[in-house]
KOLGU-4560 file (N, C-alpha, C; in nm, 3 decimals, padded with zeros to 5 digits):
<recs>
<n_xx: 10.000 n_yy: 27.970 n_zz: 08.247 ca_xx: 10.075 ca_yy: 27.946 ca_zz: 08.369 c_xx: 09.979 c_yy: 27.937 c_zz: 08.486 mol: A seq: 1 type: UNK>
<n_xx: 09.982 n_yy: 27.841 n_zz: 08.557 ca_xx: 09.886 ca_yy: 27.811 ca_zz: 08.678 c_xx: 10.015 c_yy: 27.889 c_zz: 08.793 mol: A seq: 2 type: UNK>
<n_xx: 09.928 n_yy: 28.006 n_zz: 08.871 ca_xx: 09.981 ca_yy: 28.082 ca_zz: 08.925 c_xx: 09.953 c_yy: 27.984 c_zz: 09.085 mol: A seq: 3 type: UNK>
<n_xx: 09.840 n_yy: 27.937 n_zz: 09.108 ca_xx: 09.839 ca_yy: 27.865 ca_zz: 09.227 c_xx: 10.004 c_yy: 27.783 c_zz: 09.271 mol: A seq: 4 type: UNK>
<n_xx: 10.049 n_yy: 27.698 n_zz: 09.174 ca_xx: 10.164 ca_yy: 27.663 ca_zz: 09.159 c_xx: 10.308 c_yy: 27.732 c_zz: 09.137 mol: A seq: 5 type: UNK>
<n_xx: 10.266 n_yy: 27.832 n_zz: 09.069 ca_xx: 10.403 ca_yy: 27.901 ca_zz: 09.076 c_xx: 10.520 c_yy: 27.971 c_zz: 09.182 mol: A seq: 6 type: UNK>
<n_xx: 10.627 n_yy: 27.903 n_zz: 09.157 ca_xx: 10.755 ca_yy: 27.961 ca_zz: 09.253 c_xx: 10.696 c_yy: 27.956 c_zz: 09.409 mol: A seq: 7 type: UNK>
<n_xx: 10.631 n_yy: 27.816 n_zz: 09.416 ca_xx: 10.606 ca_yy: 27.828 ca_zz: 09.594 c_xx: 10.717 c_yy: 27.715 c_zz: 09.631 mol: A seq: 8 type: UNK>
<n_xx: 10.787 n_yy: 27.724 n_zz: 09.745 ca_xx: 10.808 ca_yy: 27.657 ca_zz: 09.793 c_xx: 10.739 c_yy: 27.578 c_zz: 09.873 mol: A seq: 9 type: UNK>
<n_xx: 10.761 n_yy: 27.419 n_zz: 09.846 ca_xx: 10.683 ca_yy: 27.358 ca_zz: 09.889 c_xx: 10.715 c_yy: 27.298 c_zz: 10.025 mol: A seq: 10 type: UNK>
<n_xx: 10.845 n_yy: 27.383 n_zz: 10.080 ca_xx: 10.890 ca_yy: 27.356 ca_zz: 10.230 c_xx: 10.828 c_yy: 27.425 c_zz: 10.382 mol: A seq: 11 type: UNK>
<n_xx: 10.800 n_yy: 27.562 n_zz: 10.322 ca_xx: 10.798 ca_yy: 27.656 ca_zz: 10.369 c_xx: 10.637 c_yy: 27.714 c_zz: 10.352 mol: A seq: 12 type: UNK>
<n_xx: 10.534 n_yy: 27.740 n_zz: 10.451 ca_xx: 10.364 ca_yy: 27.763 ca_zz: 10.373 c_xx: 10.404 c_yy: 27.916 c_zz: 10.325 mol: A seq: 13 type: UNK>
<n_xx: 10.344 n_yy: 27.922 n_zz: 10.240 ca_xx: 10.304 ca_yy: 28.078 ca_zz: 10.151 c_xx: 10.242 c_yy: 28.183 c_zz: 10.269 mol: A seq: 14 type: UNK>
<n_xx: 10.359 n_yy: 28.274 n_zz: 10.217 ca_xx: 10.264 ca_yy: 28.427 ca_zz: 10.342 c_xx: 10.137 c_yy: 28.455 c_zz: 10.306 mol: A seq: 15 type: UNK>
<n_xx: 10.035 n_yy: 28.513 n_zz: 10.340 ca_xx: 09.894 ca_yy: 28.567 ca_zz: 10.320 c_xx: 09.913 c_yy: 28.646 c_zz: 10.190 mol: A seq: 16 type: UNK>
<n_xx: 10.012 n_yy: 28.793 n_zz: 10.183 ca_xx: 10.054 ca_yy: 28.862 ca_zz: 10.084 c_xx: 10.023 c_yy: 28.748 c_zz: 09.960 mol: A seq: 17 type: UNK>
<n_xx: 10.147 n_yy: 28.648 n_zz: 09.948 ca_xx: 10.162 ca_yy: 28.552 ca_zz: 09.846 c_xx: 10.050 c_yy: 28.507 c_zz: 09.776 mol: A seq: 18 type: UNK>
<n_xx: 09.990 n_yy: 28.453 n_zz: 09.871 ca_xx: 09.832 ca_yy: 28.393 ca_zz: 09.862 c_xx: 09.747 c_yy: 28.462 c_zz: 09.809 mol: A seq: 19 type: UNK>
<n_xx: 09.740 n_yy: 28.605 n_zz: 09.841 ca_xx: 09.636 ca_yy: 28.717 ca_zz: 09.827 c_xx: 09.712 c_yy: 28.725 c_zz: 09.664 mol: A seq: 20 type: UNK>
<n_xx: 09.788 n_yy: 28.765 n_zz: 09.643 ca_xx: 09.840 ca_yy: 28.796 ca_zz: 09.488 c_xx: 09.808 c_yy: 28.653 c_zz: 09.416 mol: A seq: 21 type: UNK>
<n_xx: 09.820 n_yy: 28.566 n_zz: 09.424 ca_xx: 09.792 ca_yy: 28.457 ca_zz: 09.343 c_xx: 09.656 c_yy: 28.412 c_zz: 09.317 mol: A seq: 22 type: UNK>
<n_xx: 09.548 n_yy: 28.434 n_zz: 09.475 ca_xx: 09.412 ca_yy: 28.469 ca_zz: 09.410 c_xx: 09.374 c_yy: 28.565 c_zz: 09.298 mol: A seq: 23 type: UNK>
<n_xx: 09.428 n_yy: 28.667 n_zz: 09.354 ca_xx: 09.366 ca_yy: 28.766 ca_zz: 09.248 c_xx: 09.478 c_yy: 28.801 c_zz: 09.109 mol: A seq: 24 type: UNK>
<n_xx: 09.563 n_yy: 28.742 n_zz: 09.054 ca_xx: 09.592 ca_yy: 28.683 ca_zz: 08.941 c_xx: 09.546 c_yy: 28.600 c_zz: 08.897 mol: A seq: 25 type: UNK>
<n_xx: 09.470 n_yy: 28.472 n_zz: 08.945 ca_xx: 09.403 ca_yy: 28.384 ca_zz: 08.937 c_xx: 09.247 c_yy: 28.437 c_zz: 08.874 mol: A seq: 26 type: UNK>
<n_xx: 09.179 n_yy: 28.491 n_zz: 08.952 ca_xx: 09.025 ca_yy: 28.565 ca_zz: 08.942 c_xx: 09.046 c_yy: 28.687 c_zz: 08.798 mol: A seq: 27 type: UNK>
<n_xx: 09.155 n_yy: 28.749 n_zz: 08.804 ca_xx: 09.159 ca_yy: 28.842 ca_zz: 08.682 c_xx: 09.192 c_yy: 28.743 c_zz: 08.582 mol: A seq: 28 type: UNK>
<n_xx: 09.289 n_yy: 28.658 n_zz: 08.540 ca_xx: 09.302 ca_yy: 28.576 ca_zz: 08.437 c_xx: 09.145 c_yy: 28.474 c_zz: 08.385 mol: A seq: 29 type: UNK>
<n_xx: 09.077 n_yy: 28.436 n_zz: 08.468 ca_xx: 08.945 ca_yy: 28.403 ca_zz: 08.453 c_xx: 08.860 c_yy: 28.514 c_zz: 08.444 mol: A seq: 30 type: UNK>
<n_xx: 08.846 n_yy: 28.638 n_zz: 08.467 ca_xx: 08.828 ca_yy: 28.715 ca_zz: 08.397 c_xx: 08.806 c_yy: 28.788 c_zz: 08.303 mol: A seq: 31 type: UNK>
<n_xx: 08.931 n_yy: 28.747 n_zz: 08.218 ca_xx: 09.000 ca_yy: 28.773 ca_zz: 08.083 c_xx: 08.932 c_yy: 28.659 c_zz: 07.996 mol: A seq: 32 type: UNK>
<n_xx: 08.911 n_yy: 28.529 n_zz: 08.061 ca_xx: 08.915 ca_yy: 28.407 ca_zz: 07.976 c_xx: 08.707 c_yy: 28.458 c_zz: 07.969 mol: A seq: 33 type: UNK>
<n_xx: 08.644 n_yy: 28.489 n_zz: 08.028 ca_xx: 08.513 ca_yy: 28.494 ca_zz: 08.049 c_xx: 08.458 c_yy: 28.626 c_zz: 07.955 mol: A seq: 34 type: UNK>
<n_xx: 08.535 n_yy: 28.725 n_zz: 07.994 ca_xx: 08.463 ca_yy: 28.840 ca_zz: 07.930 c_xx: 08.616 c_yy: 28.914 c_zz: 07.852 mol: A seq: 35 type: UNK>
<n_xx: 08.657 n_yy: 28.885 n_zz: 07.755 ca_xx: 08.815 ca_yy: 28.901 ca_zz: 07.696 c_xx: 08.783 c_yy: 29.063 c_zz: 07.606 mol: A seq: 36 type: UNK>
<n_xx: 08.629 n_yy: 29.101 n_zz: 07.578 ca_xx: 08.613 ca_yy: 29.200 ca_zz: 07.533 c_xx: 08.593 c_yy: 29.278 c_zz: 07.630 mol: A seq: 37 type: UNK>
<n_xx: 08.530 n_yy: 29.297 n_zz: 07.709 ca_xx: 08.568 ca_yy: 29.422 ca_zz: 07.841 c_xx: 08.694 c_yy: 29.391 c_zz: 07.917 mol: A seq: 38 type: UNK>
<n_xx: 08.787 n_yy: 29.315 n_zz: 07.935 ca_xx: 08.904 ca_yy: 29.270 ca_zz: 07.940 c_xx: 09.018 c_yy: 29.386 c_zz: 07.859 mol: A seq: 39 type: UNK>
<n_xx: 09.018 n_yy: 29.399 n_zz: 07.721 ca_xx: 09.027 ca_yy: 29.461 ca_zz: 07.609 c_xx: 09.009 c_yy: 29.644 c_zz: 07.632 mol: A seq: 40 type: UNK>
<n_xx: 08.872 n_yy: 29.636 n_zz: 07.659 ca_xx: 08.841 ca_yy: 29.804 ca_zz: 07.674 c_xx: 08.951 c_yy: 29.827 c_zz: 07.802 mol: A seq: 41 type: UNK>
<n_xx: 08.929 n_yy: 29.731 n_zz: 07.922 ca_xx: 08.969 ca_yy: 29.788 ca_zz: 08.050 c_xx: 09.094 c_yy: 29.810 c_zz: 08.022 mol: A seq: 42 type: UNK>
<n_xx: 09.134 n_yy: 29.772 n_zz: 07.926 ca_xx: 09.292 ca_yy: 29.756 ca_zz: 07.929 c_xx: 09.364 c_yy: 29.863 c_zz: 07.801 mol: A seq: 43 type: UNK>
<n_xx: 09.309 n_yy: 29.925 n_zz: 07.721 ca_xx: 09.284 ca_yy: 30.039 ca_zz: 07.643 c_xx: 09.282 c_yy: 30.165 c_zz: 07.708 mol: A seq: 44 type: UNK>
<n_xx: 09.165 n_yy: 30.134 n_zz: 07.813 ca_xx: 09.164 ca_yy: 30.278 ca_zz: 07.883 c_xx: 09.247 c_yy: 30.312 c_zz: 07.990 mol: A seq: 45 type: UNK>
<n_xx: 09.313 n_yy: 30.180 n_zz: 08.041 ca_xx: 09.425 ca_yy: 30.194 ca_zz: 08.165 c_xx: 09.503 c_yy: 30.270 c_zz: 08.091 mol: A seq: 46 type: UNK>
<n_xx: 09.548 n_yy: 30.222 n_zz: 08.000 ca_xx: 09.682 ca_yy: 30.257 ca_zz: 07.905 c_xx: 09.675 c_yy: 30.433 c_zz: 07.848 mol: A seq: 47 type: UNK>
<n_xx: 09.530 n_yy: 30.447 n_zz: 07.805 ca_xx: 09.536 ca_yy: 30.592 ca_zz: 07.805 c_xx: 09.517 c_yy: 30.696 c_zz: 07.896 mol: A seq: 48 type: UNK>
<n_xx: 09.483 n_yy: 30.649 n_zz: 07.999 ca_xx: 09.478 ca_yy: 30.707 ca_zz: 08.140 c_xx: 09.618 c_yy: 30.736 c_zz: 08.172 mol: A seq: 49 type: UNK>
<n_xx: 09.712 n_yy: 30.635 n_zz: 08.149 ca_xx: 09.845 ca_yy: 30.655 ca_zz: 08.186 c_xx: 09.921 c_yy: 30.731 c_zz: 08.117 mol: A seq: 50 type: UNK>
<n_xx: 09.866 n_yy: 30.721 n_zz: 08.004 ca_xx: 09.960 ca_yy: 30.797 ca_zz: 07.894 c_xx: 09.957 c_yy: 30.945 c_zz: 07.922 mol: A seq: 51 type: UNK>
<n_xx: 09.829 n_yy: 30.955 n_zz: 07.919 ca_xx: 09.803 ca_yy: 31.139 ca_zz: 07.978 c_xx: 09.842 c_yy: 31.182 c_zz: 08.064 mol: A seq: 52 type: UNK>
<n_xx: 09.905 n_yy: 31.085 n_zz: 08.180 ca_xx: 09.957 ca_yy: 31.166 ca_zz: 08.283 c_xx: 10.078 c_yy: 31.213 c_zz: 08.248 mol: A seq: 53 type: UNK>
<n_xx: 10.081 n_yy: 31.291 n_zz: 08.340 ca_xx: 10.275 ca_yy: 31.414 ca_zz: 08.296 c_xx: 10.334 c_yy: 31.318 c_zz: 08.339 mol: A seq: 54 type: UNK>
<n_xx: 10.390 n_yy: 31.205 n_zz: 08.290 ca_xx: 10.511 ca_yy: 31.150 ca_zz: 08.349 c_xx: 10.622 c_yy: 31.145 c_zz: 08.406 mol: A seq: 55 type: UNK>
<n_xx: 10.665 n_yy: 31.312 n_zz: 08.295 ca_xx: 10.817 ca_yy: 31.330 ca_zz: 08.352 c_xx: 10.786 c_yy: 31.417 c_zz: 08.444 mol: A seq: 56 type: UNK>
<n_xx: 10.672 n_yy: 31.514 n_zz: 08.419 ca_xx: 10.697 ca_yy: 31.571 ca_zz: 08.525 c_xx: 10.660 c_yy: 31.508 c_zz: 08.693 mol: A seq: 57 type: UNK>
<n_xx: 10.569 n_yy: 31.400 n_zz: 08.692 ca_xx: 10.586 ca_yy: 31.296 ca_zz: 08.817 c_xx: 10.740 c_yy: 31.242 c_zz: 08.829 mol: A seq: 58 type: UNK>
<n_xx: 10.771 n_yy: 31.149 n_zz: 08.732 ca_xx: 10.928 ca_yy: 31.178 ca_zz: 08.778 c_xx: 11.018 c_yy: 31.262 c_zz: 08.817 mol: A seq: 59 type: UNK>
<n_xx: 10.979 n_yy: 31.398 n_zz: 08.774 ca_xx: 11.079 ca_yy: 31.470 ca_zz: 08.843 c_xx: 11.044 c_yy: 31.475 c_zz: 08.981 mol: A seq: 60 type: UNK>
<n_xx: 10.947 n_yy: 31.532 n_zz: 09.016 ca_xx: 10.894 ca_yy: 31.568 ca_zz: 09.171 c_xx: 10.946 c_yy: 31.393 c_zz: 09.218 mol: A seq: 61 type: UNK>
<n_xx: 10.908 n_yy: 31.340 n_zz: 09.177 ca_xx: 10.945 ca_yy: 31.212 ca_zz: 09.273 c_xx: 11.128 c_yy: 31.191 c_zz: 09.282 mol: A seq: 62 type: UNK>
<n_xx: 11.232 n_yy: 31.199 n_zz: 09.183 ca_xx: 11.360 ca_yy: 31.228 ca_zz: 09.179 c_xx: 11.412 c_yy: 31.305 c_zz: 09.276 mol: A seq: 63 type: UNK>
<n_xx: 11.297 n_yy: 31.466 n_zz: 09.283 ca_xx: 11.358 ca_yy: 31.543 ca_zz: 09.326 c_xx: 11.294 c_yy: 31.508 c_zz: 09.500 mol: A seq: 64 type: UNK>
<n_xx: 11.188 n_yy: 31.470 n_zz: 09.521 ca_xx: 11.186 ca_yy: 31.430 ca_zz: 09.698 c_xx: 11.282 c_yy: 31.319 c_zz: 09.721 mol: A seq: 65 type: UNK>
<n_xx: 11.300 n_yy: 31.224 n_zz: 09.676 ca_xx: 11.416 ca_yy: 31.125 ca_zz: 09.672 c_xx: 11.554 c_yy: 31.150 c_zz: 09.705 mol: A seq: 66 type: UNK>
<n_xx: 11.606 n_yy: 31.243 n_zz: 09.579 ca_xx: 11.713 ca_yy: 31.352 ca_zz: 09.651 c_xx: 11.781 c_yy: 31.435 c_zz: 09.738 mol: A seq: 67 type: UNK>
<n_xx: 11.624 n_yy: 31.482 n_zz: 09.786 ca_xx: 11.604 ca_yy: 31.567 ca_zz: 09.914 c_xx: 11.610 c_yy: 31.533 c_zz: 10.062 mol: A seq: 68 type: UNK>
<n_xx: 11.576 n_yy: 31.380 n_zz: 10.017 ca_xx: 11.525 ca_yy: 31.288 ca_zz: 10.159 c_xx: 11.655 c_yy: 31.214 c_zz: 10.146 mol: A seq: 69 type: UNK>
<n_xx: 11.744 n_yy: 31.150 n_zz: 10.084 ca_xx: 11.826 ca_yy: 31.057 ca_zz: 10.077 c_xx: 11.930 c_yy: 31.083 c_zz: 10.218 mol: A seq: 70 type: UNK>
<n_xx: 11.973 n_yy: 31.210 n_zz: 10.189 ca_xx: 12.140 ca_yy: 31.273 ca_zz: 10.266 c_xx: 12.048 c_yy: 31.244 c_zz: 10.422 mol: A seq: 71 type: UNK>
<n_xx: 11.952 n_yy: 31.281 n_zz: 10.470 ca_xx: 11.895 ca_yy: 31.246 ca_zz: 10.611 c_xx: 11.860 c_yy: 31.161 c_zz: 10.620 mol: A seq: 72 type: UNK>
<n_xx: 11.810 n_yy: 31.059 n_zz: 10.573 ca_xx: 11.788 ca_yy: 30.946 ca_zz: 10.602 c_xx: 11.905 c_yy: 30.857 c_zz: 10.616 mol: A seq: 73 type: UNK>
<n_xx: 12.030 n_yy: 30.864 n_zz: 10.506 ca_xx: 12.137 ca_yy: 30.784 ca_zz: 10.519 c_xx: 12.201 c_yy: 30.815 c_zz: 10.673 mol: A seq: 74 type: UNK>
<n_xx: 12.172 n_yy: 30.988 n_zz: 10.723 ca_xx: 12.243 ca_yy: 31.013 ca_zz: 10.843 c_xx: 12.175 c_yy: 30.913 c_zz: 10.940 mol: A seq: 75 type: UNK>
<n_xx: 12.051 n_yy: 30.928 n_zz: 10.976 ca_xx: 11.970 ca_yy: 30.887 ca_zz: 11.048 c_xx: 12.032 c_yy: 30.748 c_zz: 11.051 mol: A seq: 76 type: UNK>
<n_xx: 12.001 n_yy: 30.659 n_zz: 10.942 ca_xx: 12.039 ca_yy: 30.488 ca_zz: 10.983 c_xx: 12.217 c_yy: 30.539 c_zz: 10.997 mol: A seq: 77 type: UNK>
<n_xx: 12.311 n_yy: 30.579 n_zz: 10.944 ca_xx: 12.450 ca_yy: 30.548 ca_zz: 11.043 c_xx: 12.434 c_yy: 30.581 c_zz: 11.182 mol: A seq: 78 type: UNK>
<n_xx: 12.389 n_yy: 30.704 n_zz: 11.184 ca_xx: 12.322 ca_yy: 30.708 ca_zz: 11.365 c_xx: 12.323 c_yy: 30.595 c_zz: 11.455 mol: A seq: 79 type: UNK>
<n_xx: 12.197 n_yy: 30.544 n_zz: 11.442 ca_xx: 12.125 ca_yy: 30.405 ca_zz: 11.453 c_xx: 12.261 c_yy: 30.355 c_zz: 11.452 mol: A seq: 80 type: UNK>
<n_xx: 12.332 n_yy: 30.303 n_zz: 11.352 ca_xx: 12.408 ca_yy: 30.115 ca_zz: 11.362 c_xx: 12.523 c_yy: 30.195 c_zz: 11.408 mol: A seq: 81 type: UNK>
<n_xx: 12.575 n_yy: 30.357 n_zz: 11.474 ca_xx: 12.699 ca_yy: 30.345 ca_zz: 11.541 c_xx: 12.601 c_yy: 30.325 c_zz: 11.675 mol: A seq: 82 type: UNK>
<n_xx: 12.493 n_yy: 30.371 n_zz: 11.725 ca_xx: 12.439 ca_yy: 30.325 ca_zz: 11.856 c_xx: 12.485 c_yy: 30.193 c_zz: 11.904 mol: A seq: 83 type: UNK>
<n_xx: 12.394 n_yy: 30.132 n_zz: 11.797 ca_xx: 12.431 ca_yy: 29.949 ca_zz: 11.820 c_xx: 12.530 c_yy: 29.917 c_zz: 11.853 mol: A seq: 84 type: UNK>
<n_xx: 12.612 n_yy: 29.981 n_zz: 11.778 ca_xx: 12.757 ca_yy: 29.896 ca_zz: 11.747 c_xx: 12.810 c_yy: 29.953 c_zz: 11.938 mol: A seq: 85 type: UNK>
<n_xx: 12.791 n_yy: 30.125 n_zz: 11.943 ca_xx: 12.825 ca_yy: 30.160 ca_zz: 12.107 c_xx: 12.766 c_yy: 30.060 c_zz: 12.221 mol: A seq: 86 type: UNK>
<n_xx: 12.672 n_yy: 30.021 n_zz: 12.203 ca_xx: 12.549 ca_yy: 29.908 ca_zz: 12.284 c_xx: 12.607 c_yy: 29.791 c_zz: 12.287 mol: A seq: 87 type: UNK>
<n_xx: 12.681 n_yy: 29.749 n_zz: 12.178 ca_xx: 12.702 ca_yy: 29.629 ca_zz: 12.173 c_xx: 12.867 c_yy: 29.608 c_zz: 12.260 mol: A seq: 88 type: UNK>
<n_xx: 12.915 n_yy: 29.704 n_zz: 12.223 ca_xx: 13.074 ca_yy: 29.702 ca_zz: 12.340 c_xx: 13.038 c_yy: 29.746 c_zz: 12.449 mol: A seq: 89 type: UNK>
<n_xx: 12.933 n_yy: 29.816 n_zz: 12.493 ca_xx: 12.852 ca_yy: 29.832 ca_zz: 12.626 c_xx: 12.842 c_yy: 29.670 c_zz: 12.673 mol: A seq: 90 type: UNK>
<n_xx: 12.815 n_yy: 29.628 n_zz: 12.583 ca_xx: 12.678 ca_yy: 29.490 ca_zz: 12.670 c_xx: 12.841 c_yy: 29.400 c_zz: 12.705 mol: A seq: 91 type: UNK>
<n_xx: 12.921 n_yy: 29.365 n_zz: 12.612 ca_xx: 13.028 ca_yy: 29.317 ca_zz: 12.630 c_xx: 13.104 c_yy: 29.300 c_zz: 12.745 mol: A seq: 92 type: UNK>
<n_xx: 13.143 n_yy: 29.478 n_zz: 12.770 ca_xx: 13.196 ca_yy: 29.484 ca_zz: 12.890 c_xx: 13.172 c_yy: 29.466 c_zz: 13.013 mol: A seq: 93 type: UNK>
<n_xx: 13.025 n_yy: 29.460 n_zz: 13.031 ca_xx: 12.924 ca_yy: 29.450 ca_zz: 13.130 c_xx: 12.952 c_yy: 29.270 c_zz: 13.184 mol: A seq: 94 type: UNK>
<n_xx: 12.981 n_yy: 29.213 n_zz: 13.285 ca_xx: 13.013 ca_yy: 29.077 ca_zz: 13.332 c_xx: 12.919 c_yy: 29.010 c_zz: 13.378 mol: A seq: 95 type: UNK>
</recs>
């Protein structure tokens, strides 16, 4: 798959982000095609690097700040959009 080409619209120019990810999918796939045996190791040892980590227990701590943070944050943005919404029958009435 030629990533230069992929899913761009051709109406609209590509964000920097976009661009930046498609270089360097681009440069690692030539990569792979150049040196496919350290390609191989790097990709062996990612995998056991990951494996060893406590997973669940990262999931939990991450579940459980998620949980913790959700109920204030949801307050916080209704906050916010009844402001607006007060601002906005403010601006209305205003002639």
């Amino acid at each position: 798959m030629e990533y230069d080409q992929a899913i761009m619209n051709p109406q609209t120019p590509p964000h920097a982000a976009e661009l930046s990810l498609h270089q360097t999918l681009k440069r690692v796939e030539d990569y792979v095609r150049q040196e496919p045996t350290k390609a191989v190791v790097v990709a062996l040892g990612t995998g056991l690097v990951l494996n060893l980590l406590p997973t669940r227990m990262l999931a939990g701590v991450t579940a459980g700040i998620a949980t913790r943070l959700l109920p204030p944050v949801l307050l916080g943005l209704g906050v916010l959009k009844a402001f607006e919404i007060c601002c906005e029958k403010e601006d209305a009435r205003t002639p």
